[in-house]
C-alpha positions as CSV (number, residue, x, y, z in Angstrom):
1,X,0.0,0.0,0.0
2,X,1.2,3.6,-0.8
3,X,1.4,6.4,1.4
4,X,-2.0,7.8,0.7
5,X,-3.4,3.9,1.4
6,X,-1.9,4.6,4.4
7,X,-3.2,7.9,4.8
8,X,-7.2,7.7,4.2
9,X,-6.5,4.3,6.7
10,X,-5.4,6.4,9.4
11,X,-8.4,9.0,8.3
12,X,-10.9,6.6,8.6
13,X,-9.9,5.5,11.7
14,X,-9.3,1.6,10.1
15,X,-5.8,1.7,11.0
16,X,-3.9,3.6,14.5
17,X,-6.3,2.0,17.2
18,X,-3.5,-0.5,18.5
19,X,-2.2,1.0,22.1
20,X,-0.4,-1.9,23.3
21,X,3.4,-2.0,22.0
22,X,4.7,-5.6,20.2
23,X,5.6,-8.3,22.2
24,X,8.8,-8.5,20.6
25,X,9.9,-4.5,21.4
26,X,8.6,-5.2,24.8
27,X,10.8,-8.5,25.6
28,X,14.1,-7.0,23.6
29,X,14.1,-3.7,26.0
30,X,13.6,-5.8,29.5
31,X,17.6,-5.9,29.2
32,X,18.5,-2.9,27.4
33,X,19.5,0.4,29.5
34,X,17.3,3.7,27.8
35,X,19.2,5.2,25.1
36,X,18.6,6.6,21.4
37,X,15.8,4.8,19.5
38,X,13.9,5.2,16.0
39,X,11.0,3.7,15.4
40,X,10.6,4.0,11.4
41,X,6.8,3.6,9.7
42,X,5.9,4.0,13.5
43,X,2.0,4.3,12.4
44,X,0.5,5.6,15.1
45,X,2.9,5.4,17.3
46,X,2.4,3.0,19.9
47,X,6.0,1.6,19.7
48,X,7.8,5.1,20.4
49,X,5.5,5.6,23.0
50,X,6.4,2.4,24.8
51,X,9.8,3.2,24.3
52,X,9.5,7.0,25.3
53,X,7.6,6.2,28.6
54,X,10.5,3.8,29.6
55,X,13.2,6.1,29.3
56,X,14.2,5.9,25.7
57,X,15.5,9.0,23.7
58,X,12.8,7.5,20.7
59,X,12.2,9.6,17.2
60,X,8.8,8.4,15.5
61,X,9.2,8.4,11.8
62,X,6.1,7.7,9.2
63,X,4.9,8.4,5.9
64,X,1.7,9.3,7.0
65,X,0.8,13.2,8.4
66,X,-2.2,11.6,9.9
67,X,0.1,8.8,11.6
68,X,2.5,11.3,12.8
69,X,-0.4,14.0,14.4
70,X,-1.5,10.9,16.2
71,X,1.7,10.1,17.5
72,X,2.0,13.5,18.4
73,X,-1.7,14.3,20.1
74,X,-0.8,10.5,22.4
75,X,2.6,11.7,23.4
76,X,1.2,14.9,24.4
77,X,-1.6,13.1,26.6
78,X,0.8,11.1,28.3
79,X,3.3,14.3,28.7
80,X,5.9,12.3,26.3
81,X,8.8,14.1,24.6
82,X,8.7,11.9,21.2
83,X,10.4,13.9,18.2
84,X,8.3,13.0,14.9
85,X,9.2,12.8,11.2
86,X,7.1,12.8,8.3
87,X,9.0,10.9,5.5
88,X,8.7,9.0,2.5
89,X,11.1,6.1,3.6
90,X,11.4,4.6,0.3
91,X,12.4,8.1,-1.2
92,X,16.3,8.6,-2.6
93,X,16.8,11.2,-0.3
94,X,15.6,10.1,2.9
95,X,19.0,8.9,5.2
96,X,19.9,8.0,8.2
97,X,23.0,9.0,10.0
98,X,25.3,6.6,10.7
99,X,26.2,5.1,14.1
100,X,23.1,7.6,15.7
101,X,21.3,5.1,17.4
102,X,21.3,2.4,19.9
103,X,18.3,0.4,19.1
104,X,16.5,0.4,15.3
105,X,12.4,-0.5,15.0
106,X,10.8,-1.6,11.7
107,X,7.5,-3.3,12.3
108,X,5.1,-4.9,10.0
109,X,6.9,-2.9,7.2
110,X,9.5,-4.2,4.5
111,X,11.3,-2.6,2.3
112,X,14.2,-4.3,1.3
113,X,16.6,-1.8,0.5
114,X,16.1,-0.1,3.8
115,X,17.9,-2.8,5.7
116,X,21.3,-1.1,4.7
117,X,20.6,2.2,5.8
118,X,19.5,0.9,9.2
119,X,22.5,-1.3,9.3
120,X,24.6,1.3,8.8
121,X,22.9,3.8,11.4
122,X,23.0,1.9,14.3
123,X,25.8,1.9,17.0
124,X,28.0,-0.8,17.8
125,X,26.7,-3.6,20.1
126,X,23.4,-1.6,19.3
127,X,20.2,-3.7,18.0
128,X,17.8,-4.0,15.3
129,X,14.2,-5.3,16.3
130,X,13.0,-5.7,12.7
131,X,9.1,-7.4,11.9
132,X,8.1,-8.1,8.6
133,X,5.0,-10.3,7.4
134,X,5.6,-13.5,5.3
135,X,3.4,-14.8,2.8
136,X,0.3,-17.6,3.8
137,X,0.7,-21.1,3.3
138,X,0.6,-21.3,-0.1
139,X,1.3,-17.6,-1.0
140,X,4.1,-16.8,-2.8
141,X,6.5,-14.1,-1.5
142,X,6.3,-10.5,-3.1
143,X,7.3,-6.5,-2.6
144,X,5.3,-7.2,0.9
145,X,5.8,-10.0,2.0
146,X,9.2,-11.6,2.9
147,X,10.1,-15.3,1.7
148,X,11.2,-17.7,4.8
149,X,14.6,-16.8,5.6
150,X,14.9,-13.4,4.0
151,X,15.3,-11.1,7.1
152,X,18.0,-13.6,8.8
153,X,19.8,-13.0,5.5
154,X,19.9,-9.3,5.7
155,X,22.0,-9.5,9.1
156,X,24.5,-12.5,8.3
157,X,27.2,-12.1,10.6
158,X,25.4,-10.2,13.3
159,X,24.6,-11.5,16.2
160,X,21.2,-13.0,16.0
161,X,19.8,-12.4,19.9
162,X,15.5,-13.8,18.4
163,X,15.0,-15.1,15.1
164,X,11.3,-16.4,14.6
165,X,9.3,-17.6,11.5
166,X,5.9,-18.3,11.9
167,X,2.3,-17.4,13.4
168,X,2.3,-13.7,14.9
169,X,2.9,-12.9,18.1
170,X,1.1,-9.3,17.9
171,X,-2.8,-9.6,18.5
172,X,-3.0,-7.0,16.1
173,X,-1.6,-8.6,13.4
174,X,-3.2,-11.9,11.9
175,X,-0.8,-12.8,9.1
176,X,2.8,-14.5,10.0
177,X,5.5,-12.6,10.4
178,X,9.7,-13.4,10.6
179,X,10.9,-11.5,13.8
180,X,14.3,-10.2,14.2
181,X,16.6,-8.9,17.1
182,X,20.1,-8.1,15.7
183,X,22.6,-6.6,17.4
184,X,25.7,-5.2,15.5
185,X,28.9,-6.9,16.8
186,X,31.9,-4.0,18.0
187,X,34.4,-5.1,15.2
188,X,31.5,-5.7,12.5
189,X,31.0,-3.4,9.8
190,X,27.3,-2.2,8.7
């Protein structure tokens, strides 16, 4: 789905009702001390805001205006400090700097070629908690959808601390999903 999918969904108030963060983001942080986070195609936000209300430094970044006022009016409610970005993630010119943060959130959205600029953005021994849907029994992989082993592939030689294939974990989310938590090794390059 493009961004103005995305848009009228958060519009018509068929997408942005989830409150509770993923399961994932919530068992990767029990051992994590606060630091700098991004939570990229954030939605409405209920990841940054899980993250923000635990201590984390977290910038919520979406395509979506509608997403990122959401993220915004919650924050606010709770009395959150969560910087916001409205960006076309898939454009040429969006970037990330390098080595900027400690822990990296993609969830429920793949785009391949993304992988390398979050590689290369997070900090050593930092971690990547990445989420991507995988095609239905039956269902071939596509843009969307990630074939079985795909995301493991994008961090070969990190060290892998979850790796899961299979039904998700996320009440809010009904079709299987491969979850990853990276972390970037001292000595390993992006």
């Amino acid at each position: 789905m493009d961004i103005a999918g995305w848009e009228e969904r958060y519009r018509s108030g068929e997408s942005g009702k989830e409150e509770s963060p993923t399961i994932l983001l919530v068992e990767t942080i029990q051992g994590l001390a606060p630091g700098t986070a991004i939570d990229l195609a954030c939605g409405s936000g209920r990841n940054a805001l899980y993250l923000a209300e635990r201590g984390w430094n977290v910038t919520a970044v979406d395509g979506s205006d509608t997403a990122i006022r959401l993220v915004q009016q919650r924050a606010a409610a709770r009395g959150l400090h969560v910087p916001t970005q409205v960006a076309d993630l898939a454009a040429p010119e969006f970037t990330l700097l390098p080595e900027t943060f400690d822990l990296i959130l993609v969830a429920y959205y793949l785009q391949r070629d993304l992988f390398t600029k979050v590689k290369a953005s997070v900090r050593p021994r930092g971690v990547v908690v990445a989420i991507v849907h995988t095609p239905e029994p039956g269902e071939a992989w596509s843009e969307k959808r990630a074939r079985s082993g795909e995301l493991r592939e994008f961090f070969a030689g990190w060290e892998l601390l979850w790796d899961y294939e299979g039904p998700s974990r996320d009440p809010a989310h009904r079709r299987p999903v491969a979850e990853i938590v990276a972390r970037r090794r001292i000595a390993e390059p992006p």
